[in-house]
N, C-alpha and C positions, 0 to 999 in steps of 0.2 A: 590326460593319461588314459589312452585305452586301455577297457577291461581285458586283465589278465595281463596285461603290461609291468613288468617290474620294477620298482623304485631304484632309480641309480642313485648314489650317494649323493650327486648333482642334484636331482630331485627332489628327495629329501631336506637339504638346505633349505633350497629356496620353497618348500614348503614352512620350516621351523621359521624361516624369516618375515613369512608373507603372516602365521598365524601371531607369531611375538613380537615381533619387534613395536608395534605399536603400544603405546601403555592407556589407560585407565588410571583417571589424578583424580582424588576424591577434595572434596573443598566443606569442608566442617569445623566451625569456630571450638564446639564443645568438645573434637577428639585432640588427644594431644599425638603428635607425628601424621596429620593431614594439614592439609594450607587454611588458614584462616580465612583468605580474601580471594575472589575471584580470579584479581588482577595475580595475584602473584605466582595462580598455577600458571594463568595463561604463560606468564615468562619463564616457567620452568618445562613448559609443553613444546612438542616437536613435532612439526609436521606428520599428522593422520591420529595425534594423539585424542583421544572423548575427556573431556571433562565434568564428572559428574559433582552435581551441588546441593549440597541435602537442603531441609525447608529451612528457613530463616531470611530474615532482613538485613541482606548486604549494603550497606551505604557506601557505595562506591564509583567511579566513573570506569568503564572499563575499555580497551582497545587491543584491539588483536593483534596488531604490530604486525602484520601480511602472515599470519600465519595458518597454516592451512589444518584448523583443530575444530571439533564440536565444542562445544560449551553447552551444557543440557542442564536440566534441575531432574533431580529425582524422582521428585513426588509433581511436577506440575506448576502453574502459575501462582493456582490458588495461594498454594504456600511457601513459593519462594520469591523473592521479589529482591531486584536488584535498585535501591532507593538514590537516585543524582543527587541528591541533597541540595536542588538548585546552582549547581558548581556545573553549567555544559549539559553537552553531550552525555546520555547515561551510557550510551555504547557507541564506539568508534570502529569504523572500519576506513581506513583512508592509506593504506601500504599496498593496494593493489590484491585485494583480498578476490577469490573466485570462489565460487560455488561449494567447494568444499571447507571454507570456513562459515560456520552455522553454529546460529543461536539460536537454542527451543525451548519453550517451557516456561517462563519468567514472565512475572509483574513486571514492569520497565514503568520506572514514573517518576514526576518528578523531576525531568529533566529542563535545561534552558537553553542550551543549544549551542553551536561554536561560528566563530567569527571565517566566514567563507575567504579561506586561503586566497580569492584573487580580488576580494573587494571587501575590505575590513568591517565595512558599515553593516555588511546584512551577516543576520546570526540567524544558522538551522539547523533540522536535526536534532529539536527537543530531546525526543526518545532514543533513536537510533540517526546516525549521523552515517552514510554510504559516498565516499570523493572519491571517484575513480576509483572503486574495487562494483563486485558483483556476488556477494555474500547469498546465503540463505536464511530467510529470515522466518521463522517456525512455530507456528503455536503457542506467541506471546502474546500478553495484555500489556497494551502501552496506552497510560492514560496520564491524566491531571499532569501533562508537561506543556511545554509554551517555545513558541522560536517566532521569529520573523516568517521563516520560509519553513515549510513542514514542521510543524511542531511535533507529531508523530515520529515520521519518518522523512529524513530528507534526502535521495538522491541525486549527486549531480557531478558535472566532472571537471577537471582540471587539466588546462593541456591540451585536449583534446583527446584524451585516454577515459575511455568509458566504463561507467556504473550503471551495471541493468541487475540488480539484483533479483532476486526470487523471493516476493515476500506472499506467505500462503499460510494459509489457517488462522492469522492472528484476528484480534477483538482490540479495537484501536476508536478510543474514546473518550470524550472530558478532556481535549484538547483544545488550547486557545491558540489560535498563531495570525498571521496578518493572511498569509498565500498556504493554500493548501493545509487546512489544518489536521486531515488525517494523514496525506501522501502527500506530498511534492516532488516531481520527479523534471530536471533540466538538462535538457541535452544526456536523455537516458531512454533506453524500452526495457523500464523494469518487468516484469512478470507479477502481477498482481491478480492471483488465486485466494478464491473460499476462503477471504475477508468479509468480517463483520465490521462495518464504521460506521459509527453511528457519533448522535450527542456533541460532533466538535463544533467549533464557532471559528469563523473565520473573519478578520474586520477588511479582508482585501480580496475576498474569492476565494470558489474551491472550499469550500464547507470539508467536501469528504476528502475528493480529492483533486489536485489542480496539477497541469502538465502543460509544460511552458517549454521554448524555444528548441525545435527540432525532436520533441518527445515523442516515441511509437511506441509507446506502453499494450501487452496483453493486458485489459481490464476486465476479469472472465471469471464466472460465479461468484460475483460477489454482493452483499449486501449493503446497502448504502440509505441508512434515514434518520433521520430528525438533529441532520446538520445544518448549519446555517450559514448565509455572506452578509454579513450586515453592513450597511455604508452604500452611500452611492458613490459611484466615482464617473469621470470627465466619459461619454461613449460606455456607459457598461462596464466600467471597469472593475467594479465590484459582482460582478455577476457569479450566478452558477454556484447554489445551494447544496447543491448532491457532485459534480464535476463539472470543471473549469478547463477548458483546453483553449489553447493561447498562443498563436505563431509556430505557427506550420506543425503542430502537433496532430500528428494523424493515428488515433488509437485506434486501438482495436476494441469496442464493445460489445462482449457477446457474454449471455445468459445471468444478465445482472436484475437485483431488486431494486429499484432506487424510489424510494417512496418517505411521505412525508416530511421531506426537505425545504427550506425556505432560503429566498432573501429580500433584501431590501432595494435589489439594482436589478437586472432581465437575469431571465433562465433559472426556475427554481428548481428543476432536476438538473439539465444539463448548459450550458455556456458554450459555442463556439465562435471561436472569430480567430478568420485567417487561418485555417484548419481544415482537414478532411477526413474525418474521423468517419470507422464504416459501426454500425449499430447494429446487432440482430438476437433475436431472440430473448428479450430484453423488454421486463416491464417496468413504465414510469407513472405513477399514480401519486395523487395525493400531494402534489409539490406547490410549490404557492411565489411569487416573485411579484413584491413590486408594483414593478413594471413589464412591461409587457413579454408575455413566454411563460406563463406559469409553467409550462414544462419543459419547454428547448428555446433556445435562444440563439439563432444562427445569425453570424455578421462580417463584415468585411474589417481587414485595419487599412484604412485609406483606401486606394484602389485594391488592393490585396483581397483577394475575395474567399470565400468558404464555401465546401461542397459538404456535406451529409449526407451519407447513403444510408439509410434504415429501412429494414423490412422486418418482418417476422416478429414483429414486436406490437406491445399494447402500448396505447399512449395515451391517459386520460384525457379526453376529448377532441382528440385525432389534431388533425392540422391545424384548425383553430383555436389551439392550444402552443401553436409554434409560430412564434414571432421571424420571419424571415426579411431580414433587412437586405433591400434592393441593390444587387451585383452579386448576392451571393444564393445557393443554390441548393435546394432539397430533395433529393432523389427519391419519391418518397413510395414505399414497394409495391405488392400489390397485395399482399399479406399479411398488413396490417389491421389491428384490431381497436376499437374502442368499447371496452366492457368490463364491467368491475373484473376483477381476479378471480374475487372471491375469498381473499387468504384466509385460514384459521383465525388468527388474533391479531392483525398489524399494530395496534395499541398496544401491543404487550410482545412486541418483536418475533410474532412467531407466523413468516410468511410463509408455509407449508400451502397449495393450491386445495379449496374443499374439491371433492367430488361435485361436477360438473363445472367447472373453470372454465372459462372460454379459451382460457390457454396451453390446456392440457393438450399437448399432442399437436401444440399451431406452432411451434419453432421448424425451424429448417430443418426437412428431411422426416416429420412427423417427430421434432423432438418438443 
């Protein structure tokens, strides 16, 4: 509307429409005439509607049914918590859900994950479960759940219809799973922003987080330590304490912590094989494997070979700290660094750079 322009009766409408028609569904056990459970606003919610949920311990599994609603907590994680009670998946998104279906705010815990629709045997999805939708996923705690394949979070798709969701700001921890015990993302380029993961255990790779078969994941400020891969397997196959990438998955790493991570098979920050993942800007310290790579582990799967391109980055003990198994290839920049960080507290998770960091001001473009 331009100023000075008058409201036609037309205009009007479709302002009353664009401000009301949406609702605001309260979710409180103690009021009488609000919804008791989660699940049951969702089914009474309609596309663009918020669902707000006061504090309390929800025990329930919940799924959006493709619908395009927030689902928010009031007051925050601390004190709302949405509890799987070991019963699956704690949250479902598999109707083809986008971007504006979003979960924020919530404990998620608790969960054991769901039987992957095209091969019955493997169960993921601990905490939040993504099949072919691309949700938002928002400043939640998802911890103490368990799967096969992501026991955090698991995306991946079906068909051939894709899951990239958007998971950002969460603290994703005290996760057990076999692959990817904080992320798992298959044949998906989730967006994976200003994550904290930390503490999960992996018995088959991918400690924090593991990206498998055709994955280009944004993996971009995020924090990743004191995960672990325990187990050897046949080639490496338990490798990569902090992230696991795995057939032809070419991420993207840029402006990550990935520190004090471990495993018991190569690569105790990072794992690649058969991949081309680009790295910058991005400190790896403190990480421990094994076998050979206490901090990167590049390798081929048979003749299938792997490039890494990193620069701008610190890598505790420069190249000979990176195990490069022969056919496959390390790009490695001209602007890299080997030099403590410096961080505030890394034993007490607080990687803030002190004054005088060697890395203050050495990422790309003087970041």
């Amino acid at each position: 509307v331009r100023i000075g322009e008058a409201f036609s009766a037309n205009s009007m409408a479709w302002m009353q429409l664009l401000l009301f028609d949406f609702e605001t569904i309260s979710v409180d056990p103690d009021l009488p005439n609000e919804y008791a459970t989660i699940q049951e606003a969702i089914d009474a919610a309609n596309n663009g509607d918020q669902i707000i949920v006061a504090p309390g311990i929800y025990v329930e599994n919940i799924d959006f049914k493709g619908k395009g609603i927030t689902v928010k907590s009031a007051q925050g994680p601390e004190d709302t918590v949405i509890d799987g009670g070991g019963a699956g998946s704690v949250v479902t998104f598999s109707s083809g859900e986008g971007r504006e279906s979003v979960i924020e705010g919530f404990s998620i815990i608790k969960g054991t994950g769901t039987a992957n629709p095209d091969a019955n045997s493997t169960v993921g999805g601990g905490g939040i479960l993504c099949v072919s939708s691309s949700p938002t996923i928002k400043n939640n705690h998802i911890y103490d759940c368990s799967a096969e394949y992501g026991a955090g979070i698991l995306s991946t798709d079906v068909n051939n219809e894709t899951s990239n969701p958007e998971i950002i700001g969460n603290t994703i921890y005290n996760n057990i799973g076999g692959r990817g015990a904080g992320i798992f993302t298959n044949y998906s380029s989730a967006e994976i922003t200003n994550n904290t993961i930390r503490d999960n255990e992996a018995a088959a790779g991918g400690g924090g987080i593991m990206c498998w078969h055709e994955s280009s994941p944004n993996i971009v400020n995020n924090v990743i330590h004191n995960t672990s891969a325990t187990g050897q397997g046949t080639e490496g196959g338990h490798g990569g304490g902090g992230i696991r990438l795995y057939n032809l998955c070419n991420a993207r790493i840029t402006n990550n912590t990935v520190y004090g991570n471990t495993t018991e098979d190569y690569g105790g920050a990072l794992y690649v094989r058969h991949s081309s993942p680009t790295v910058k800007n991005s400190i790896f310290w403190g990480n421990e494997a094994t076998l050979p790579g206490d901090q990167i582990w590049v390798g081929p799967d048979g003749d299938d070979p792997s490039v890494l391109n990193i620069d701008y980055s610190d890598v505790q003990g420069g190249l000979a700290m990176v195990e490069i198994v022969t056919g496959s290839i390390v790009n490695w920049g001209d602007d890299m660094i080997n030099a403590d960080p410096l961080f505030f507290n890394a034993v007490n998770g607080d990687f803030r750079l002190q004054p005088g960091s060697p890395c203050i001001g050495a990422g790309e473009d003087g970041v």
